[in-house]
C-alpha positions as CSV (number, residue, x, y, z in Angstrom):
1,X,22.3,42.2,75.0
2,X,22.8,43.9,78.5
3,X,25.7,40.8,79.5
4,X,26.7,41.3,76.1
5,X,27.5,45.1,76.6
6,X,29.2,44.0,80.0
7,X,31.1,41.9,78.9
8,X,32.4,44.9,76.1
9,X,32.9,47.1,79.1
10,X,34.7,44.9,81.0
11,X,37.3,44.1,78.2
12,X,37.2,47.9,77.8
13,X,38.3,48.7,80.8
14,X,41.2,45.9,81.1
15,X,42.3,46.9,78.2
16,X,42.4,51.1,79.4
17,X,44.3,49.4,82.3
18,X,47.1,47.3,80.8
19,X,47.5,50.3,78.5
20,X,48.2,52.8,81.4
21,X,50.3,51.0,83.0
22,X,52.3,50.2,79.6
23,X,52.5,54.0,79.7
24,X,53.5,53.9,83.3
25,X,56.3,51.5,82.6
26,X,57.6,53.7,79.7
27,X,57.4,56.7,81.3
28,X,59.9,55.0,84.0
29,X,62.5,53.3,81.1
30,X,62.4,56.9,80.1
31,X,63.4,59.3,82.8
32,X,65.0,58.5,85.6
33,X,65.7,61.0,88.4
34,X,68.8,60.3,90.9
35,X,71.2,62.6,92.5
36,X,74.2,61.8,90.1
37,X,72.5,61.9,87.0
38,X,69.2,64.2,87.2
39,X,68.5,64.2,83.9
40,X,68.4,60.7,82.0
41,X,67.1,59.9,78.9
42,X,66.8,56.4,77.1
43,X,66.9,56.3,73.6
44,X,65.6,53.8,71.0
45,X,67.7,50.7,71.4
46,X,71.0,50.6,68.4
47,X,69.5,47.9,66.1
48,X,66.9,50.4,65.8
49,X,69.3,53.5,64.6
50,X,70.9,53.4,61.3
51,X,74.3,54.7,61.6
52,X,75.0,58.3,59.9
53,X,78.5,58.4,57.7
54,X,78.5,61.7,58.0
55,X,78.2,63.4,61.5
56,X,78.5,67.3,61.8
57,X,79.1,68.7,64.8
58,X,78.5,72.6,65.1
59,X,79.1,74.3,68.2
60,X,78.5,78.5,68.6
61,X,80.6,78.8,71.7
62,X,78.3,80.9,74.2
63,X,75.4,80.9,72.0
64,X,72.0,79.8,73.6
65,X,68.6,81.1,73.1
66,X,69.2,84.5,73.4
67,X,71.9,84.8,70.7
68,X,69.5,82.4,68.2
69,X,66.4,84.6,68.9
70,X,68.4,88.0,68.8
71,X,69.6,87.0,65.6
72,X,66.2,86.0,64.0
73,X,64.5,89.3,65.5
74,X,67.2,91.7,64.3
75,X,67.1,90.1,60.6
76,X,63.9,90.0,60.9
77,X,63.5,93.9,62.2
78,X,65.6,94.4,58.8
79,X,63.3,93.4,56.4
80,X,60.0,94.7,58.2
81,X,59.0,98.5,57.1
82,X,57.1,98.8,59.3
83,X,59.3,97.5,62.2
84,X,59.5,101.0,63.7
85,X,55.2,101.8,63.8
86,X,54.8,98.5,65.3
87,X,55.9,99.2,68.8
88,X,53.3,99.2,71.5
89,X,54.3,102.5,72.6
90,X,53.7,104.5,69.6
91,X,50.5,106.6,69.2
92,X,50.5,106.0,64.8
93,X,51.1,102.2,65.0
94,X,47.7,101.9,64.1
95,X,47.4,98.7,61.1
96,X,51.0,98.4,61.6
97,X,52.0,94.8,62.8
98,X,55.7,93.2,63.4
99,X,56.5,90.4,60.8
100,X,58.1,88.7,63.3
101,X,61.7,87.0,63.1
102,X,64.0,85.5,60.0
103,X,64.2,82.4,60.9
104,X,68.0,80.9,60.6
105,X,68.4,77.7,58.8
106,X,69.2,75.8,61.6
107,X,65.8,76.9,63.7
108,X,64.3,74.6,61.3
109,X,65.8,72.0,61.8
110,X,63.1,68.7,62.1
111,X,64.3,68.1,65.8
112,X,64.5,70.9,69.3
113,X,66.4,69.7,72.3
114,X,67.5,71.3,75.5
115,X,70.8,70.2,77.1
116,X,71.5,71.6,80.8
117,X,75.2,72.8,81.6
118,X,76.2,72.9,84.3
119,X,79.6,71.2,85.5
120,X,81.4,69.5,88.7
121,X,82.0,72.8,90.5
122,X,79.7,75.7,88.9
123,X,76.1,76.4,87.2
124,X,78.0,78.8,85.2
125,X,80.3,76.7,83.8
126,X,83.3,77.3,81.5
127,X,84.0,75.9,77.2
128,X,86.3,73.1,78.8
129,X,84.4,71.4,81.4
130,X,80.7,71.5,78.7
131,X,83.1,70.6,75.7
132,X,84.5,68.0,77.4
133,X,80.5,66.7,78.6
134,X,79.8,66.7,74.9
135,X,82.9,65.3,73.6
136,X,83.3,62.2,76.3
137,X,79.6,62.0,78.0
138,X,81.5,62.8,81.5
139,X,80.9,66.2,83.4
140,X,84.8,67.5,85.0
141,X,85.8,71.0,86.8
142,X,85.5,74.3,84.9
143,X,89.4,74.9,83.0
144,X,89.9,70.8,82.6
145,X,89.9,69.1,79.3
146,X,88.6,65.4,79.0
147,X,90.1,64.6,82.2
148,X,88.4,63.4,85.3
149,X,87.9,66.0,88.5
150,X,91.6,64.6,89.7
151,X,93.7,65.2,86.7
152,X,94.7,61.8,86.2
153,X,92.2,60.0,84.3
154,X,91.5,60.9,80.7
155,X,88.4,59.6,78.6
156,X,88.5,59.3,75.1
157,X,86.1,61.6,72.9
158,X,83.9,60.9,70.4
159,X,86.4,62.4,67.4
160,X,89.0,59.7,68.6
161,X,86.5,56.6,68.5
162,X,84.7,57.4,65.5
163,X,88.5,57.6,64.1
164,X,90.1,54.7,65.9
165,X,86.7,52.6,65.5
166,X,85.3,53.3,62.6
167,X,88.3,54.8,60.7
168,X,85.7,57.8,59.7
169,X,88.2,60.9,58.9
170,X,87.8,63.4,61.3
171,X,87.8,67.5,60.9
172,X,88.3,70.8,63.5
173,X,87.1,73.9,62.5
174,X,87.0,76.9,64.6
175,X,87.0,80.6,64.3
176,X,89.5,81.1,67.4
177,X,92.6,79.5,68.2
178,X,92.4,75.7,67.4
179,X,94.5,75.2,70.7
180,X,91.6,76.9,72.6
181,X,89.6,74.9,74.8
182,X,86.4,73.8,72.7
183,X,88.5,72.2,69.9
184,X,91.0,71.0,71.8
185,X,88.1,69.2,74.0
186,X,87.8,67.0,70.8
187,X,91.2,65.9,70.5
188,X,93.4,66.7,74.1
189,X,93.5,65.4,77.7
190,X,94.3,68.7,80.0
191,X,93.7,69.1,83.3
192,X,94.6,73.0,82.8
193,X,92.9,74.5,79.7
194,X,95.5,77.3,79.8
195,X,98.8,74.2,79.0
196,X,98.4,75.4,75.4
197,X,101.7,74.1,74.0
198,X,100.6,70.5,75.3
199,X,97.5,71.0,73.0
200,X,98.8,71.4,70.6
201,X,101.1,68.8,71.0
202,X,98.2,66.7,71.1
203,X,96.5,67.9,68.1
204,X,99.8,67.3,66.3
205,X,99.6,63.2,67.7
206,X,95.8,62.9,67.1
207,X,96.6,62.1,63.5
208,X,92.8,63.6,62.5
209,X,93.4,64.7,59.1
210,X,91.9,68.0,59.1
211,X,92.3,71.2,61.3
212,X,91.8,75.4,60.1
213,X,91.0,78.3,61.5
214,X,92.5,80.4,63.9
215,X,96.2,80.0,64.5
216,X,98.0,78.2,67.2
217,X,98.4,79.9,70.6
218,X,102.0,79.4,73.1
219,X,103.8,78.2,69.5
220,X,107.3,77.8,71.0
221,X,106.3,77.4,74.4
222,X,106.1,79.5,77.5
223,X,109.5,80.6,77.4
224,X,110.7,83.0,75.0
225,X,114.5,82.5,75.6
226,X,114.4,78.6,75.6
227,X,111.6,78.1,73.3
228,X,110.2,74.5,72.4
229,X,109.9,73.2,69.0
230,X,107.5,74.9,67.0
231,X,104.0,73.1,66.7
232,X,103.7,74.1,63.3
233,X,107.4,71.9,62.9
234,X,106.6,69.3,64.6
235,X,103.1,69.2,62.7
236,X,105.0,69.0,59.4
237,X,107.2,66.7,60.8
238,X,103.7,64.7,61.5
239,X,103.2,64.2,58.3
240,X,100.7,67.6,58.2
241,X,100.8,70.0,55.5
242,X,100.8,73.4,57.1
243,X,98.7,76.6,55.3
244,X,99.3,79.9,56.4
245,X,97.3,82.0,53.5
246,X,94.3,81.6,50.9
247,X,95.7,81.1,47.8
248,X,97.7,77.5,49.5
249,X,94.7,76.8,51.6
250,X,92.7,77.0,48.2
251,X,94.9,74.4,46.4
252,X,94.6,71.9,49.2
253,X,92.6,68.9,48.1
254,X,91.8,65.1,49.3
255,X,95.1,64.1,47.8
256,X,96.7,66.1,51.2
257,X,96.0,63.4,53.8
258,X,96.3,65.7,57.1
259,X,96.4,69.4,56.5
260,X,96.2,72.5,58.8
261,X,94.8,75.8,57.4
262,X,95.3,78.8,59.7
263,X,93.3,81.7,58.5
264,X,95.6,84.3,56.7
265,X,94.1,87.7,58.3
266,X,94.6,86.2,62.0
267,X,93.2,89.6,64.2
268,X,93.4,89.2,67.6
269,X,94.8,86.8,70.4
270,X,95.5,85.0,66.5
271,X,91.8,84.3,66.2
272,X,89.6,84.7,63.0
273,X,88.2,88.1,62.8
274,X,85.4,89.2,63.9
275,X,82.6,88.5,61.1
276,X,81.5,91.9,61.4
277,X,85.4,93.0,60.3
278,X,85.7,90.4,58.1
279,X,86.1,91.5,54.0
280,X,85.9,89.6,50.8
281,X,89.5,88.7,50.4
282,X,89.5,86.9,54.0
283,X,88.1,83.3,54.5
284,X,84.8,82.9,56.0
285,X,84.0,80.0,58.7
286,X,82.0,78.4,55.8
287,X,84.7,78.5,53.5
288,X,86.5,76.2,55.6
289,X,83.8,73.9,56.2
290,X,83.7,73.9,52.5
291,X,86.8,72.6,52.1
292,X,86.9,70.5,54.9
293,X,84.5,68.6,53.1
294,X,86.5,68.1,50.0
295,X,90.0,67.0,52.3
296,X,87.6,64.8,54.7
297,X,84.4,62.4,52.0
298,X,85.5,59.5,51.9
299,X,83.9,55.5,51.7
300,X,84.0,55.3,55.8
301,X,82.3,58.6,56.1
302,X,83.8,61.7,58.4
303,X,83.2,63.5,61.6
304,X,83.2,67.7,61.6
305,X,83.4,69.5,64.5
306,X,83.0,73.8,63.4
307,X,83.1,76.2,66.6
308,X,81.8,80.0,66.1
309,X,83.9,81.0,69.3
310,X,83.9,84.3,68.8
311,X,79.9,84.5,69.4
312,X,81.4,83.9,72.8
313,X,84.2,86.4,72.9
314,X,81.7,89.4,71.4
315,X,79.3,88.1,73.9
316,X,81.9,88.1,76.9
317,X,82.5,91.9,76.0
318,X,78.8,92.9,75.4
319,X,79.1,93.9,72.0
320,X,75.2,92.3,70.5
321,X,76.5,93.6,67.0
322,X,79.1,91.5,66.8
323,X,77.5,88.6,68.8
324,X,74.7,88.6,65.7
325,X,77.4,88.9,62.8
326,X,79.0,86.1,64.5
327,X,76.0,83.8,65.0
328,X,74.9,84.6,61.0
329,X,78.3,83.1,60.1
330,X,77.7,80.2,62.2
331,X,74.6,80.1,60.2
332,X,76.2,80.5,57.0
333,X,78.7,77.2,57.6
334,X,75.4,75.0,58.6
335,X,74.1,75.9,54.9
336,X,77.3,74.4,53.5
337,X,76.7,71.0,55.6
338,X,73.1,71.5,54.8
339,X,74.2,71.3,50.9
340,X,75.7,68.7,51.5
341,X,73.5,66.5,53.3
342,X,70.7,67.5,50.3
343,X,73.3,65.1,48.2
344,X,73.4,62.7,51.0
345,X,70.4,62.8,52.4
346,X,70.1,58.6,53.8
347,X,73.9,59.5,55.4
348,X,73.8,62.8,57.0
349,X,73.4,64.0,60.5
350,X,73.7,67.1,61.3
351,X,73.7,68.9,65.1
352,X,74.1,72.7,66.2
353,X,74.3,73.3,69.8
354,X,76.2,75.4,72.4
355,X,78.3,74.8,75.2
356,X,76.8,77.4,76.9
357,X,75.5,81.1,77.3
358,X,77.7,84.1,77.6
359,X,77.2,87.1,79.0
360,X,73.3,87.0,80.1
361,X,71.8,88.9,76.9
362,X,68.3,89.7,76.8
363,X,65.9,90.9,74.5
364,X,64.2,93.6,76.4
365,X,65.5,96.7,78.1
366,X,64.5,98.7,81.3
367,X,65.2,102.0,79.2
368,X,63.0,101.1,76.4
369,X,59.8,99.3,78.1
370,X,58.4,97.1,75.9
371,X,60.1,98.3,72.6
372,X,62.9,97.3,70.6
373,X,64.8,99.2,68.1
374,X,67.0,96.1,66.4
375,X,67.5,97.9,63.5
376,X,70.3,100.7,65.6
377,X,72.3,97.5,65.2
378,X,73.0,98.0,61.9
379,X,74.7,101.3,62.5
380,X,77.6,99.8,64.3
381,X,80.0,99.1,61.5
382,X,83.1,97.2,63.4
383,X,84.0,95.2,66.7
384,X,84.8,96.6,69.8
385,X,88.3,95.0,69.1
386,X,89.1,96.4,66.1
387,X,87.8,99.7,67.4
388,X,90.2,99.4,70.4
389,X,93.0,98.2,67.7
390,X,92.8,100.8,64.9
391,X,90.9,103.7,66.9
392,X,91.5,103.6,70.5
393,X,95.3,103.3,70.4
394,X,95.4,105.9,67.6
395,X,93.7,108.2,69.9
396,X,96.3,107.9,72.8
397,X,99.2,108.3,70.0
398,X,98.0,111.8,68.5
399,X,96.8,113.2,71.9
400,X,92.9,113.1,69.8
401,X,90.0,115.1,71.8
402,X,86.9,113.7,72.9
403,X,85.0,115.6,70.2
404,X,87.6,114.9,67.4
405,X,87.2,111.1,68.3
406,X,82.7,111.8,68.1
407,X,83.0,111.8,64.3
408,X,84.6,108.4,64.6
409,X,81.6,107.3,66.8
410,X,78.9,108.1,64.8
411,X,80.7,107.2,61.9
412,X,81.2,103.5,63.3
413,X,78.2,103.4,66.0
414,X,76.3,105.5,64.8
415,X,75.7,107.3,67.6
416,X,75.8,111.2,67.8
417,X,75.7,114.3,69.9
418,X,73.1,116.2,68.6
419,X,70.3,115.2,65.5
420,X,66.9,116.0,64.7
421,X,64.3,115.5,67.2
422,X,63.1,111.6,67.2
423,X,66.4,110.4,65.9
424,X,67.2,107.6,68.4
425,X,70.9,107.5,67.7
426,X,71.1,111.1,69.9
427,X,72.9,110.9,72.9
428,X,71.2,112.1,75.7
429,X,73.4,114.0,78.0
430,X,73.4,111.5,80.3
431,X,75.0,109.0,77.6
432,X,77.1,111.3,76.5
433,X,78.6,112.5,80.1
434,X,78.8,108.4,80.7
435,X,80.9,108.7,76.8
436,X,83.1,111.6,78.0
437,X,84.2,109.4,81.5
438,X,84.9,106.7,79.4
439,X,86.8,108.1,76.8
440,X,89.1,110.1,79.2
441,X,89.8,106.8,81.3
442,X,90.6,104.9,78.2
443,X,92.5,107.7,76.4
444,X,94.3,109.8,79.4
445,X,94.1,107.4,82.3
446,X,91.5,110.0,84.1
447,X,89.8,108.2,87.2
448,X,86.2,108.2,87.1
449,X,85.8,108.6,90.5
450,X,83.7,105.2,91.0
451,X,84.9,102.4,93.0
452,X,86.4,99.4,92.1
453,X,83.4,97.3,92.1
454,X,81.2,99.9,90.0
455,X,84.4,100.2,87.8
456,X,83.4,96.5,86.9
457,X,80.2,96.7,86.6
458,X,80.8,99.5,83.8
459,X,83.6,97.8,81.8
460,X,84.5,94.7,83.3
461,X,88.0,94.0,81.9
462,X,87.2,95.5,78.8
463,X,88.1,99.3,77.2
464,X,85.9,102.0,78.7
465,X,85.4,103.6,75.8
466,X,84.4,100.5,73.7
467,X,82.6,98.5,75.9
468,X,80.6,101.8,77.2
469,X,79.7,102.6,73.4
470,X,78.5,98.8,73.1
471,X,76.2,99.5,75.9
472,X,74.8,102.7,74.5
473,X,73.8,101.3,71.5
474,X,72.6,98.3,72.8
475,X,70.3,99.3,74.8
476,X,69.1,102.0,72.5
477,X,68.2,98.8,70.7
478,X,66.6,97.3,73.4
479,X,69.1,94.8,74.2
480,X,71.2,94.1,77.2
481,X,73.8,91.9,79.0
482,X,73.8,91.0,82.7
483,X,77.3,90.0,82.8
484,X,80.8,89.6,81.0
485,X,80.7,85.8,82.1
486,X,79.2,82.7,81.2
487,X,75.8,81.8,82.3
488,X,74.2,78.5,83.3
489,X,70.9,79.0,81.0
490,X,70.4,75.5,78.7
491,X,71.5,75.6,75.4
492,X,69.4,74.4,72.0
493,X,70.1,71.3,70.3
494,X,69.0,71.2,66.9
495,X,69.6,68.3,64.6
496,X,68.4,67.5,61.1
497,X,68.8,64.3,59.2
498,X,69.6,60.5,60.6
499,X,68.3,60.2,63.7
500,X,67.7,63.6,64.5
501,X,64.8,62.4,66.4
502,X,67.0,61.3,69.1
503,X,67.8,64.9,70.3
504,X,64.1,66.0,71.2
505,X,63.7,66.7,74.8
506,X,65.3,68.2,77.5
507,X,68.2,66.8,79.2
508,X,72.0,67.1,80.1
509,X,74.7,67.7,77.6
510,X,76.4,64.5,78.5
511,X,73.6,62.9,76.4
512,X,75.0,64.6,73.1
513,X,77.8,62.1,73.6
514,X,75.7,59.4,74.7
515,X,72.9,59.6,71.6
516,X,75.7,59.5,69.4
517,X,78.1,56.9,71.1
518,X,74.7,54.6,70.8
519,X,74.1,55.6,66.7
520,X,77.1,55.2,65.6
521,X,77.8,52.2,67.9
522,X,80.9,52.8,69.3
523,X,82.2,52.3,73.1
């Protein structure tokens, strides 16, 4: 019995042996650590993977963590009554517990992923540079578009080999100009993001047979007494059926083979509005997913690419209202692809990511300790650039007063001069001396008497008196920004259907390109 039990031991203990170092082995197939490429990752070989026929592609332009998770709180905070009693510093929170967050659809997705973004020249990198590591699997210079550090050597995107290879049809969506860098990483080679005529040249010559959103920026060119052709010429001289309000955009159909929709109710720089601006009679970013999907099904399948970019322009000027409106939106397009993948549930993948974070927002304040008051949100009732549009220009115009223009405030912000005691929207007099600077530097050119580099840290580039009333209320709320610039926290990658598995982990955003170059089996 005894050389019985060693010989069981024995056996045992070769078999614990040639099982760790079959662990061992995969643990080195599965990470590998060098200086060029930190952060590797090895997926399932591509016999393995099933290829998807329908690949979406949604990217929230400077949305990371923070914007997901301020999002879920504040909707959240919105349906909790007793939101307010449950903060730690209350004396009569007694019983009174936080629900927690709303979850957005896409938080629930079946797989989490981390992608790192950082590019050839910055931690804090820039939409072109982490667009173009998505789009081609190749990291570039911050303000280059799928071209190589030099400028001389483009690589071909995943949009143009699913379309060339595969013939999949192939869709751009975004809420900001569809010449801006982010979409344009999916169909242009740029070494300067800013040659916007160029882009759009090449979206006209990509042939992909489905573009809408924003509208086209540099049209004619860069000079308006020798203008070029118009884009939206040669684009119908492509072959492209050009939309420029609803009720056209609404009779497109799969019979159009390559159509461009620009939004009717362009607001600024010709972008979408602002979702927080937005009314019923304007197109939302999942209207034109919707439709997208009727111009794009086919027998080969599509690829959809839908940017929120103007998370990342609401982010850039600190506004966390309109940074949440923006990201809900996003949320609201993901439904529409998550609709349709119910109906095509063996043939859909479907990713939401980021290319990176804007603007350093936090949950949390130094003001407000360990409280937060998302709910204040709610009060603000329109973007800082509409405000500066409609309001702030009105106010130079008719000469208004500072306390004229404070029934405007706390009509649109919420915020106020004087209330009842407890009323969190009250200005203290600090806030409202910071108000006053602001205004008159905004409305009557009045220095503030700060210097140049406290100047910045107040407004950055943006209005005084907009950008100082975003602050206000967001850290009333308990929110805050640490900068008008991109960051270089990690963005999520969350997928959901075929092969979502692939996109657990934590690793560079080259490898969005790479897990899908390998599925769908393309080179």
């Amino acid at each position: 019995m005894k050389k019985i039990m060693a010989a069981f031991l024995a056996v045992c203990m070769m078999l614990t042996l040639f099982v760790g170092c079959g662990n061992q082995n995969q643990a080195n197939e599965t990470t590998v650590n060098n200086e060029t490429d930190p952060i590797t990752h090895v997926t399932e070989p591509t016999d393995t993977l099933s290829a998807p026929k329908y690949v979406f592609l949604f990217i929230g332009d400077g949305m990371s963590y923070p914007q997901i998770q301020s999002t879920a709180d504040y909707l959240g905070a919105l349906t909790d009554e007793d939101y307010f009693m449950a903060q730690p510093s209350l004396d009569d929170n007694q019983g009174a517990t936080l629900d927690g967050p709303q979850y957005l659809n896409f938080m629930n997705f079946e797989a989490a992923g981390s992608a790192v973004t950082y590019d050839s020249n910055s931690f804090a990198p820039d939409s072109a540079s982490t667009a173009t590591s998505i789009s081609t699997g190749h990291k570039t210079y911050s303000g280059t578009i799928n071209m190589d550090e030099t400028g001389t050597t483009a690589y071909e995107t995943i949009a143009e080999k699913v379309h060339e290879q595969l013939g999949m049809k192939v869709g751009v969506i975004s809420s900001v100009n569809l010449n801006h860098a982010t979409p344009a990483a999916f169909y242009a080679h740029q070494a300067s993001r800013n040659n916007y005529y160029e882009i759009g040249v090449e979206l006209v010559e990509s042939g992909f047979e489905y573009f809408a959103g924003g509208g086209l920026k540099k049209v004619e060119g860069y000079d308006a007494e020798n203008p070029m052709t118009n884009l939206y010429d040669l684009a119908e001289e492509a072959g492209y059926k050009v939309t420029f309000t609803n009720a056209d955009a609404k009779a497109v159909t799969a019979a159009n083979s390559k159509v461009i929709l620009i939004d009717e109710y362009l607001a600024d720089s010709d972008a979408m509005a602002y979702e927080i601006d937005r009314t019923d009679d304007m197109w939302s970013l999942a209207d034109y997913v919707e439709k997208g999907i009727e111009v794009l099904d086919n027998d080969k399948g599509f690829f959809m690419m839908c940017e929120g970019g103007k998370i990342d322009w609401a982010c850039h000027a600190n506004d966390a209202a309109s940074s949440i409106n923006d990201t809900v939106a996003l949320a609201d397009a993901v439904q529409v692809a998550i609709d349709f993948a119910a109906q095509h549930p063996e043939e859909t993948l479907i990713i939401v990511t980021g290319d990176h974070e804007t603007g350093g927002l936090t949950i949390g304040f130094a003001g407000t300790d360990y409280d937060t008051y998302l709910t204040l949100l709610e009060s603000q009732k329109i973007s800082f650039q509409k405000f500066d549009d409609d309001y702030i220009a009105a106010y130079k115009e008719n000469g208004t007063t500072f306390e004229e223009a404070l029934a405007d405030i706390e009509a649109l912000f919420g915020l106020k001069a004087e209330g009842k005691e407890g009323d969190k929207l009250v200005l203290t007099a600090y806030e409202l001396e910071q108000l006053r600077i602001a205004y008159e530097k905004s409305v009557n050119g009045t220095e503030t008497g700060a210097d140049a580099q406290l100047e910045y840290v107040m407004y950055g580039t943006y209005n005084p008196l907009s950008v100082t009333l975003t602050h206000i209320l967001n850290n009333k709320s308990g929110v805050s920004f640490t900068s008008y610039c991109h960051t270089g926290l990690p963005v999520a990658v969350l997928a959901e259907g075929v092969n979502a598995e692939v996109f657990n982990g934590y690793y560079d955003n080259t490898d969005i390109f790479n897990k899908l170059a390998e599925m769908l089996n393309i080179h």
